[in-house]
DOSELO-542696 format. One record per atom (N, C-alpha, C, O, CB): x, y, z. Coordinates in steps of 0.02 Angstrom, whole numbers, padded with zeros to 5 digits, always signed. Glycine has a CB too. Layout:
! residues N
XYZ;...
END
This chain:
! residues 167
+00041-00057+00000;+00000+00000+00000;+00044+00061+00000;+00097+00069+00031;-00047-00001+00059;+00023+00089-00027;+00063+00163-00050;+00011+00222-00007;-00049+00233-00014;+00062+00180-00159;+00064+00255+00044;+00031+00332+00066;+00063+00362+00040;+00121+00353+00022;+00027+00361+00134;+00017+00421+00028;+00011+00469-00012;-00022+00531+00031;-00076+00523+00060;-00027+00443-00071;+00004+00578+00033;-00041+00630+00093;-00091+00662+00036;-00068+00653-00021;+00018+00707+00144;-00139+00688+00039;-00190+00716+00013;-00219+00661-00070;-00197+00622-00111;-00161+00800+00001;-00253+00680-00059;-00297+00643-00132;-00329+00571-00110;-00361+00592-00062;-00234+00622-00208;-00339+00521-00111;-00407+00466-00126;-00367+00427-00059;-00403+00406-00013;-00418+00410-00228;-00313+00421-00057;-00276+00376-00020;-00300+00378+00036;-00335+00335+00061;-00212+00384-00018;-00273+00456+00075;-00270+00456+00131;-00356+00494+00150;-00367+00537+00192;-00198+00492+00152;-00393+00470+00116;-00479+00477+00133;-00511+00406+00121;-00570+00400+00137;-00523+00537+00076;-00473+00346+00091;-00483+00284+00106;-00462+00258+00184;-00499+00223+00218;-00448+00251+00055;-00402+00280+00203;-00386+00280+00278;-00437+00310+00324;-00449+00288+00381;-00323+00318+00290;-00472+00372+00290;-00512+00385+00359;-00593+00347+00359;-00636+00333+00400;-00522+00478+00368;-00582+00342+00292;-00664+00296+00248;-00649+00227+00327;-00689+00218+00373;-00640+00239+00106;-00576+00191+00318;-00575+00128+00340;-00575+00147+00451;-00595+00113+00499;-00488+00082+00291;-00557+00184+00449;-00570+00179+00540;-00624+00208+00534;-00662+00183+00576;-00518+00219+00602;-00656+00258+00499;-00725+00274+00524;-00765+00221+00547;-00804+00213+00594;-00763+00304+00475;-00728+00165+00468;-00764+00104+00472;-00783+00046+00552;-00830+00014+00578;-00720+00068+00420;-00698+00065+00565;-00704+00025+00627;-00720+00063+00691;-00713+00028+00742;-00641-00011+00638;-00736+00112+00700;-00765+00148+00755;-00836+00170+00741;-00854+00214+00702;-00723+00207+00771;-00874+00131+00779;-00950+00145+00788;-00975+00211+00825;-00945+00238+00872;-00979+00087+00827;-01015+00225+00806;-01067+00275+00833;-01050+00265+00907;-01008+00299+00936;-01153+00257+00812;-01078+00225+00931;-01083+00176+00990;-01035+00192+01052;-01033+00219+01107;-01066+00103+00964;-00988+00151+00995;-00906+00159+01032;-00886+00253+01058;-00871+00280+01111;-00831+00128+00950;-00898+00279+00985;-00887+00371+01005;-00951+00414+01088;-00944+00466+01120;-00925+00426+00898;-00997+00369+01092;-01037+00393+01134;-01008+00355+01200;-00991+00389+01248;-01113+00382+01113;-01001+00282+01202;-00969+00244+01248;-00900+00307+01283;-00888+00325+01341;-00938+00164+01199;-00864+00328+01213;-00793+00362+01259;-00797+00415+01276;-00757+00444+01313;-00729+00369+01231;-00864+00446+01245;-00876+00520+01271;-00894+00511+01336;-00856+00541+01374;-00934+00563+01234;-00939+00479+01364;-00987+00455+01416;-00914+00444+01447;-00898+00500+01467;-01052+00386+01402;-00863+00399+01461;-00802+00368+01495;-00763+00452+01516;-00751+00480+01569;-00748+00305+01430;-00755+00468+01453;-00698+00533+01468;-00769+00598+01502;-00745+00653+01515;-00641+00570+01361;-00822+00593+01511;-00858+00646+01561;-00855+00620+01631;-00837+00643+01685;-00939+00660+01542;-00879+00568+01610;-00876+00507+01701;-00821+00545+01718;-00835+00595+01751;-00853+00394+01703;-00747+00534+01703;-00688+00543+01708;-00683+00615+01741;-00663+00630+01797;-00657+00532+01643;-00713+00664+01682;-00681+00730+01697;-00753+00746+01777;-00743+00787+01822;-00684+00803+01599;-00819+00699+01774;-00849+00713+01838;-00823+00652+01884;-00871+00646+01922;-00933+00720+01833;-00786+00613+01899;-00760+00608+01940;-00677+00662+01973;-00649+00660+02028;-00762+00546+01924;-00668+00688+01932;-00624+00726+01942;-00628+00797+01977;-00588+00817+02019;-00605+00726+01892;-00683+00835+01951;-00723+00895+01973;-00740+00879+02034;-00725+00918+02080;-00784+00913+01933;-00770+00827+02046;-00793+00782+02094;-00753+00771+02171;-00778+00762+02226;-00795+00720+02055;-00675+00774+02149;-00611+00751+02169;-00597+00825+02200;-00588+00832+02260;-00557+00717+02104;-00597+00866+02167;-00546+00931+02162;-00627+00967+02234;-00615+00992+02289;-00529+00988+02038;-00685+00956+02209;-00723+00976+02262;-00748+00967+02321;-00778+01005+02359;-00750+00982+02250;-00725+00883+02326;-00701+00875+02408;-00629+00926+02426;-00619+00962+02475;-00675+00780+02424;-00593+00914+02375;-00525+00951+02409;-00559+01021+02421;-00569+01040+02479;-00446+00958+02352;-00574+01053+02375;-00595+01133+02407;-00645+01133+02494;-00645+01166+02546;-00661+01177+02330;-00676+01084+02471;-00731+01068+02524;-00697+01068+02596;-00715+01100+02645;-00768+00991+02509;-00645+01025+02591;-00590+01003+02653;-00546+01072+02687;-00534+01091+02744;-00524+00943+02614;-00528+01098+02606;-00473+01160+02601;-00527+01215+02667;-00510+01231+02724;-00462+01205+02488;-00591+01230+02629;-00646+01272+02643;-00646+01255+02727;-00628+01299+02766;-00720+01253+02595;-00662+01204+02745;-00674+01187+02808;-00604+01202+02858;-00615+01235+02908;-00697+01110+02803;-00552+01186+02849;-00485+01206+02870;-00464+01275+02873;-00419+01300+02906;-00441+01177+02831;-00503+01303+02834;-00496+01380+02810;-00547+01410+02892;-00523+01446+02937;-00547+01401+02704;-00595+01391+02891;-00660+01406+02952;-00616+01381+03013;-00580+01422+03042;-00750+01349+02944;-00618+01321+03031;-00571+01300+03102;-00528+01348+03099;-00537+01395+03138;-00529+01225+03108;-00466+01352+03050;-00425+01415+03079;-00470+01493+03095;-00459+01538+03135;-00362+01431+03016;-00508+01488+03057;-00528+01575+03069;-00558+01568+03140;-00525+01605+03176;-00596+01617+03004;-00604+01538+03175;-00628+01509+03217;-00570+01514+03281;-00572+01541+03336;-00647+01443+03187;-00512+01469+03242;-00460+01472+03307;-00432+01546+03312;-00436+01580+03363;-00390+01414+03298;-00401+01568+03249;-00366+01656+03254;-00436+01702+03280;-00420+01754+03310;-00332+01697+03151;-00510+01691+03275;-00554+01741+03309;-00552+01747+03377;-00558+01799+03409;-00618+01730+03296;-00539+01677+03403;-00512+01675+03470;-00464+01700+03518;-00470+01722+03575;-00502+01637+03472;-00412+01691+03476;-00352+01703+03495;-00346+01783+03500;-00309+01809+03542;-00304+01668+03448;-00398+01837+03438;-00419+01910+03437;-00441+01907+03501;-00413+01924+03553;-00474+01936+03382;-00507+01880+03490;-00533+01905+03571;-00505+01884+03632;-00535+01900+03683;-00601+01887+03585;-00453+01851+03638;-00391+01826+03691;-00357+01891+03712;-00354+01915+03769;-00329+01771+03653;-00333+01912+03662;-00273+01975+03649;-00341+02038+03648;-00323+02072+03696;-00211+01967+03550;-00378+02056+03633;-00425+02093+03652;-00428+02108+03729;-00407+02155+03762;-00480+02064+03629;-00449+02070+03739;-00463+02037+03825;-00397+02054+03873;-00403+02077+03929;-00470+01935+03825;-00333+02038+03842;-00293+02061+03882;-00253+02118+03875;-00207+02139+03910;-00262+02020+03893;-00287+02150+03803;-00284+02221+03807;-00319+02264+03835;-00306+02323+03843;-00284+02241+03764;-00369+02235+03853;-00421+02297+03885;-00367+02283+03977;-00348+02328+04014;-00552+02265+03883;-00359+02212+03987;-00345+02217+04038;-00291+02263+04041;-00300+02309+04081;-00340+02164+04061;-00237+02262+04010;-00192+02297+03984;-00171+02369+04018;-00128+02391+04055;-00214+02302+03922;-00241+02394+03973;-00258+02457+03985;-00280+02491+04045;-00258+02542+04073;-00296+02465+03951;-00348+02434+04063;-00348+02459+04142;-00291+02453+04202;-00289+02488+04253;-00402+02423+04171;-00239+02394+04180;-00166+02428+04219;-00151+02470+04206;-00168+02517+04243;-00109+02406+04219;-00112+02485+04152;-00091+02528+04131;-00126+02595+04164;-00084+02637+04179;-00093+02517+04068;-00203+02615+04181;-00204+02668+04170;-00212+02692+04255;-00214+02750+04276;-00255+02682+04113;-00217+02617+04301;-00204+02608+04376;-00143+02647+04384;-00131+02704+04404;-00194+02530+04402;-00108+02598+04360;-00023+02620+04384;-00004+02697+04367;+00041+02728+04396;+00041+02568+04335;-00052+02727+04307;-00026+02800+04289;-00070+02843+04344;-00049+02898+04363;-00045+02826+04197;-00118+02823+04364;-00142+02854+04417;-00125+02855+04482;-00145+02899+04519;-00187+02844+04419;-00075+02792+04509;-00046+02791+04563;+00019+02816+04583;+00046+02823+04638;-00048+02742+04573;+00042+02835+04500;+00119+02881+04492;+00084+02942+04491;+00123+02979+04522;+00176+02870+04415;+00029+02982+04473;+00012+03035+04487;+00002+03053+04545;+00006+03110+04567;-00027+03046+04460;-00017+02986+04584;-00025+03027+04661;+00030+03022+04713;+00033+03053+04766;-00089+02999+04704;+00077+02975+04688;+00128+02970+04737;+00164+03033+04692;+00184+03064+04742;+00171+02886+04750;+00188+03076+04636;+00203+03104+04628;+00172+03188+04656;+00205+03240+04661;+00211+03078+04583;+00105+03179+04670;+00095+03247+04726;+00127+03226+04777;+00183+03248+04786;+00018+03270+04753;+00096+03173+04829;+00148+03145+04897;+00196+03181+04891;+00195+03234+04921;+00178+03067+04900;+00247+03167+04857;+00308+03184+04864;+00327+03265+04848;+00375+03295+04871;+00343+03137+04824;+00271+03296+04796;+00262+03365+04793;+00267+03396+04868;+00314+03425+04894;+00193+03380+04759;+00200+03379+04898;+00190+03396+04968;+00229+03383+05024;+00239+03423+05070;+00143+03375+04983;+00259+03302+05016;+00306+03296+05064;+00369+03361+05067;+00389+03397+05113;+00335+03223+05048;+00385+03358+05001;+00455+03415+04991;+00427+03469+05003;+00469+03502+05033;+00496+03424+04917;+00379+03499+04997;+00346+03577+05015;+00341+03579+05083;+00342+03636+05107;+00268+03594+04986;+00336+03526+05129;+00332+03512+05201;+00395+03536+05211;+00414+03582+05249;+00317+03437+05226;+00430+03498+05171;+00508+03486+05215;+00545+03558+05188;+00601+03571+05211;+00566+03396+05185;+00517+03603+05142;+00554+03654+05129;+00541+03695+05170;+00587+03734+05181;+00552+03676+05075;+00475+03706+05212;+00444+03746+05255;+00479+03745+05312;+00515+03791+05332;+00380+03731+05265;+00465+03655+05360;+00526+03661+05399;+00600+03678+05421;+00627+03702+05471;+00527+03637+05404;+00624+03652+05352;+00675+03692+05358;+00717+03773+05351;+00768+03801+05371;+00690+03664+05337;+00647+03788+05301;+00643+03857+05297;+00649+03888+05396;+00696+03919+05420;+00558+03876+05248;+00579+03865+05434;+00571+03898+05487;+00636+03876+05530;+00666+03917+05564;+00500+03885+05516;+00650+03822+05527;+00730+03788+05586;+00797+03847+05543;+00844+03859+05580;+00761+03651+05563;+00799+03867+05499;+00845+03921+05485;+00819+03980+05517;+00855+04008+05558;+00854+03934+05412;+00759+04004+05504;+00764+04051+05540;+00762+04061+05600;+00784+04112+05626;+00738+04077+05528;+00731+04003+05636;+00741+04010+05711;+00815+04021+05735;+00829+04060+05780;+00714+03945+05744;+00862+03982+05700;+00948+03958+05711;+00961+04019+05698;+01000+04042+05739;+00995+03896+05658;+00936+04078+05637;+00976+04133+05618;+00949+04156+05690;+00994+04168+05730;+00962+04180+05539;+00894+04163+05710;+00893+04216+05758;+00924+04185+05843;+00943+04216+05893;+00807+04244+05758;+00920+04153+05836;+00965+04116+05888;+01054+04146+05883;+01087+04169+05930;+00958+04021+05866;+01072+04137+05822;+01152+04159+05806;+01157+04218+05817;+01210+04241+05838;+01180+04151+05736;+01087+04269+05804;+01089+04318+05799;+01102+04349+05872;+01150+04387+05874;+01039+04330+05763;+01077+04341+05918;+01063+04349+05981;+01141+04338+06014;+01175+04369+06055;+01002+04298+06003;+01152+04276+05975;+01225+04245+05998;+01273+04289+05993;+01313+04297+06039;+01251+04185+05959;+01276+04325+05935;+01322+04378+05894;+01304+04449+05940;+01343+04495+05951;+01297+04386+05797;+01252+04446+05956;+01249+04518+06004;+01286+04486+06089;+01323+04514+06129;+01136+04552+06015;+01268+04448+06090;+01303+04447+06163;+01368+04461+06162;+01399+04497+06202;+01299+04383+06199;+01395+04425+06104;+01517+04396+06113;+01509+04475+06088;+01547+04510+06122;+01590+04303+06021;+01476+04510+06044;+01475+04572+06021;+01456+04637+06092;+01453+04699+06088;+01417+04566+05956;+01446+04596+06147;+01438+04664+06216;+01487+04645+06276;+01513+04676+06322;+01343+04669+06260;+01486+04571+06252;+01569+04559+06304;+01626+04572+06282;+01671+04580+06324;+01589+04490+06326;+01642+04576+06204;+01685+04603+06176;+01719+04677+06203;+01772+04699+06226;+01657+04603+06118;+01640+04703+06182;+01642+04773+06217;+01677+04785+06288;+01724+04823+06294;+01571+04792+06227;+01654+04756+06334;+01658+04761+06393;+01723+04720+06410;+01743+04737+06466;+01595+04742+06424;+01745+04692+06395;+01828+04662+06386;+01873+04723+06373;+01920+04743+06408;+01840+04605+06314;+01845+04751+06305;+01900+04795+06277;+01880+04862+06325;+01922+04906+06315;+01896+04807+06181;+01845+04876+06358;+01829+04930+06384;+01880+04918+06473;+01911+04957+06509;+01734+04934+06381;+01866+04858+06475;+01908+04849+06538;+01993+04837+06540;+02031+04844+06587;+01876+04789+06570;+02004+04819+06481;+02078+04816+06473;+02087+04888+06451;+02124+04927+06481;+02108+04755+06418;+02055+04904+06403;+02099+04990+06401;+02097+05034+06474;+02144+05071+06488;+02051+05053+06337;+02064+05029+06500;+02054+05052+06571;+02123+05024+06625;+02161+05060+06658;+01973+05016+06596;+02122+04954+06622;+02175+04916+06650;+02253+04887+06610;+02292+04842+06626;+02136+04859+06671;+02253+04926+06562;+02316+04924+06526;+02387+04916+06556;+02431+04888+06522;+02317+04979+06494;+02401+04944+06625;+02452+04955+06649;+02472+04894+06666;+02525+04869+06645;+02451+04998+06692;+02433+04866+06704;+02445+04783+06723;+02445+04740+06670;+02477+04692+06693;+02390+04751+06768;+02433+04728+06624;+02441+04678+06555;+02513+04713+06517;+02533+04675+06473;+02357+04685+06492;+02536+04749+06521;+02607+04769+06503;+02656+04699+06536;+02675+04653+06499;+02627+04857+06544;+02670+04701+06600;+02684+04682+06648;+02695+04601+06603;+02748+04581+06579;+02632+04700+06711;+02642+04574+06601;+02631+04488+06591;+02642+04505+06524;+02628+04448+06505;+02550+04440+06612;+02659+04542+06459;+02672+04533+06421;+02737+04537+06402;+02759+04508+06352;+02641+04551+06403;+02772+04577+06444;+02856+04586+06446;+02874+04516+06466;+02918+04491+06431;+02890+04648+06507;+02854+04484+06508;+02879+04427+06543;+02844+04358+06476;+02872+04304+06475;+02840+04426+06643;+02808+04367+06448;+02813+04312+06400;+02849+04300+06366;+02867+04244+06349;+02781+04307+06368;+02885+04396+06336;+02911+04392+06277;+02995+04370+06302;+03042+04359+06264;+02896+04465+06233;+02994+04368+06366;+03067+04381+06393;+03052+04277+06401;+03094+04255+06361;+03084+04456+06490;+03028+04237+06420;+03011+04159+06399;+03017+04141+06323;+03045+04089+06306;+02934+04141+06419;+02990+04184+06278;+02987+04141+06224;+03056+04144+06190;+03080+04102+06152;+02929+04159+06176;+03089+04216+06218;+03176+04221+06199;+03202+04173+06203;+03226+04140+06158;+03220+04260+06237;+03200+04161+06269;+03253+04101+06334;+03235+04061+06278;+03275+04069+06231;+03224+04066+06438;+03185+04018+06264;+03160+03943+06234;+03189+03945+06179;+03223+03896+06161;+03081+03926+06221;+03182+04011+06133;+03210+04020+06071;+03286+04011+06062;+03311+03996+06007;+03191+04082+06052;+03317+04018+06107;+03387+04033+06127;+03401+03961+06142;+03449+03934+06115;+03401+04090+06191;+03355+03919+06193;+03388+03850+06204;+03371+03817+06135;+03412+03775+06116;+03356+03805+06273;+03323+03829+06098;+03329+03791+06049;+03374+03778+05972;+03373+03741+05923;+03281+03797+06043;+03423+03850+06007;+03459+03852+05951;+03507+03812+05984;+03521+03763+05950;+03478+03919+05918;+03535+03814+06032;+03574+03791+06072;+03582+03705+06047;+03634+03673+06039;+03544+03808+06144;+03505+03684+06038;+03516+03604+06042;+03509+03574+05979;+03518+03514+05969;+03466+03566+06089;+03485+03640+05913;+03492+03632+05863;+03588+03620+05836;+03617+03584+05795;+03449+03686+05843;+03605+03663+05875;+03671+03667+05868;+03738+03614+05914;+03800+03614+05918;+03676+03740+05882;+03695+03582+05934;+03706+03526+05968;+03767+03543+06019;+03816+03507+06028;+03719+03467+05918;+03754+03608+06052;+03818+03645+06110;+03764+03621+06190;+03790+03614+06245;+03834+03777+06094;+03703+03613+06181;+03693+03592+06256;+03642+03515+06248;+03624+03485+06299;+03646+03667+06306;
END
């Protein structure tokens, strides 16, 4: 047999399988290859079905887990906004405490200044009255001051002495 592409030949070839493929047979494989492609559709839509359902449990579990973290943000917050209120008030406390303690010590200075003050007038009238009695009594403090200066000679004198290693 001789092929030949186009002309009587190769339309006897399709004349002869037409021959051997029935009507029948072409509905038989259509029917096989739909079965096929609906068992397959079939296949792929449990999987989405499964996918779909896995998709819900997680959202289900992460909605949870929101309102978890929700929950311990609000708690969060109401610490949070405890503790900023309990630094606001221990921060007056300590306003007031120090305004206390500046007061006291404000008034313990001035009591002490006027205390010093008083102090400073007294050594300031015995002063007086010292120097008023020695200028008055001058003659006699001559006396004890000649005689010191005539001691601190002598001492000065032995100490050269023993610096100089003669006594």
């Amino acid at each position: 047999m001789c092929f030949v592409f186009g002309g009587k030949v190769m339309d006897s070839i399709m004349d002869k399988i037409a021959e051997k493929i029935s009507a029948q047979d072409l509905i038989r494989a259509n029917s096989q290859a739909e079965t096929a492609e609906a068992a397959r559709i079939k296949q792929e839509a449990e999987q989405y079905k499964r996918q779909l359902e896995e998709i819900r449990n997680n959202d289900k579990d992460y909605r949870q887990q929101i309102e978890e973290y929700m929950k311990q943000s609000k708690d969060y917050s109401e610490d949070f906004a405890d503790i900023k209120d309990g630094l606001a008030q221990n921060e007056q406390k300590i306003h007031d405490i120090g305004v206390q303690t500046y007061r006291n010590v404000q008034a313990v200075v001035e009591k002490t200044n006027s205390k010093t003050m008083d102090e400073l007038k007294e050594i300031e009238r015995r002063i007086e009255t010292v120097t008023a009695i020695s200028d008055n009594k001058n003659g006699g403090l001559m006396p004890i001051v000649i005689i010191t200066l005539i001691i601190s000679a002598a001492d000065l004198v032995i100490n050269i002495l023993r610096l100089l290693e003669i006594i």
